[in-house]
N, C-alpha and C positions, 0 to 999 in steps of 0.2 A: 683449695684451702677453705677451714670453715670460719666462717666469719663471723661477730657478735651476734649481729642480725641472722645469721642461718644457725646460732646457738638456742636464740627467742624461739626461731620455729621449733626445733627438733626437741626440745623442751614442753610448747605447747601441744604438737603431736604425741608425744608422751603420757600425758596428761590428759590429752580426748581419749586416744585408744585404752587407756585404764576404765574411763569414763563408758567407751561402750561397750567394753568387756564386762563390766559391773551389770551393764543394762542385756549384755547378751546372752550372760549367766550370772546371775545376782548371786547365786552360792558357791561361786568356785572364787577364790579370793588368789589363790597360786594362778590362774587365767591372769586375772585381771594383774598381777605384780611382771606376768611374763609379758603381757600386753605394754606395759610400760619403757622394759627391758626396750622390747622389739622397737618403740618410739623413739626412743635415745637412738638407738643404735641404726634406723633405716637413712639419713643419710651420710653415714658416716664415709662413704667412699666420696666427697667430696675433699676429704684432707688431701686424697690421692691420684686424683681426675687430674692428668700429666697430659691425657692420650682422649681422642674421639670419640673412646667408650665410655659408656651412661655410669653416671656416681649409683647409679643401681645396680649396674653388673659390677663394676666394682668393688661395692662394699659385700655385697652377697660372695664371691667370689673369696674374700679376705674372713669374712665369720664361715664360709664355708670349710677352710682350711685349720681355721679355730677348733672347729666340731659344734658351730653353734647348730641350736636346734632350730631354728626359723631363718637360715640363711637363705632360703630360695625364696618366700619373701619378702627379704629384703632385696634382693635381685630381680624382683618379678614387680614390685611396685611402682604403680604410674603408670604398668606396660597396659594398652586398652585392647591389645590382642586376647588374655588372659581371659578363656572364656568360667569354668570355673572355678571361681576363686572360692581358698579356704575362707574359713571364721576368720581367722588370724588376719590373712588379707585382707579379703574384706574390708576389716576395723581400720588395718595400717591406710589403704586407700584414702577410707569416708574420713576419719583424722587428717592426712595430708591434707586432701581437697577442701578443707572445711576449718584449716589454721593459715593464717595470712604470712608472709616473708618476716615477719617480726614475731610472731606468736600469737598475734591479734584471731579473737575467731570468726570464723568468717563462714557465709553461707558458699553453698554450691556457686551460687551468680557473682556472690560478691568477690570468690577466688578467681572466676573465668575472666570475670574483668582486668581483676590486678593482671594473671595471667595476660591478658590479649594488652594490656597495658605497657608492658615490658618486650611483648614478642612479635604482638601484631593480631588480629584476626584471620590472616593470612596463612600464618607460621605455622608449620608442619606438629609443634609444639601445642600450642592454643587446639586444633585440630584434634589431637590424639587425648587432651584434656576433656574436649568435649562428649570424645566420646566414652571416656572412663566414665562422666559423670553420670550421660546416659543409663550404662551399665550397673553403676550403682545406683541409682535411682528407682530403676526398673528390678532391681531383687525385691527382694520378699523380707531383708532383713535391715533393712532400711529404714521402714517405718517404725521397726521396734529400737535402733540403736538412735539414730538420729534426729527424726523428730519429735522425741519426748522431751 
């Protein structure tokens, strides 16, 4: 189920991913509105996470039958397997990791904490977080979306 607090995030994810859409193509304005779109909407399979499978296969899973256009990812977000990630991704990733459980925004460090706060250092969770962020750290489009 989603909850006030997981409304704050998916709201402030919304809102970064606009944000480096804007900065990853400053002339495309339909990008940045669908950037938005894709914010709202990545973790909406928490309404319906019944079963052991990830609110990201989930909700991809549910906009994929829609005919949404960015259904895969939203199914593919978080995943630190995903070696080439789109634009799209990308943005959805560097916004999740970079908005706190409330909307609050938050750096790379400041999410691994809260993250490792609630799951552990340990936790296979915390783990696959680190190495998303590695992964986006280490792009090339990093520097132009996120630390401006």
């Amino acid at each position: 189920m989603i909850t006030q607090n997981r409304w704050q995030h998916i709201l402030g994810v919304a809102r970064k991913c606009k944000e480096y859409a804007t900065k990853l193509r400053p002339d495309d304005s339909k990008f940045a509105e669908d950037m938005f779109v894709l914010g709202m909407l990545h973790d909406m399979g928490y309404e319906f996470n019944q079963s052991n499978a990830s609110h990201a296969e989930i909700g991809g899973e549910i906009l994929k039958r829609s005919g949404y256009r960015f259904w895969k990812e939203v199914a593919l977000h978080g995943d630190e397997t995903v070696e080439n990630m789109t634009d799209e991704l990308f943005i959805l990733n560097c916004a999740d990791m970079m908005t706190g459980p409330s909307g609050e925004d938050f750096s790379f460090d400041e999410r691994l904490e809260e993250i490792a706060s609630r799951f552990g250092k340990y936790a296979d969770a915390y783990k696959k977080c680190v190495i998303e962020v590695e992964k986006l750290r280490a792009d090339k489009r990093y520097e132009k979306i996120c630390l401006k």
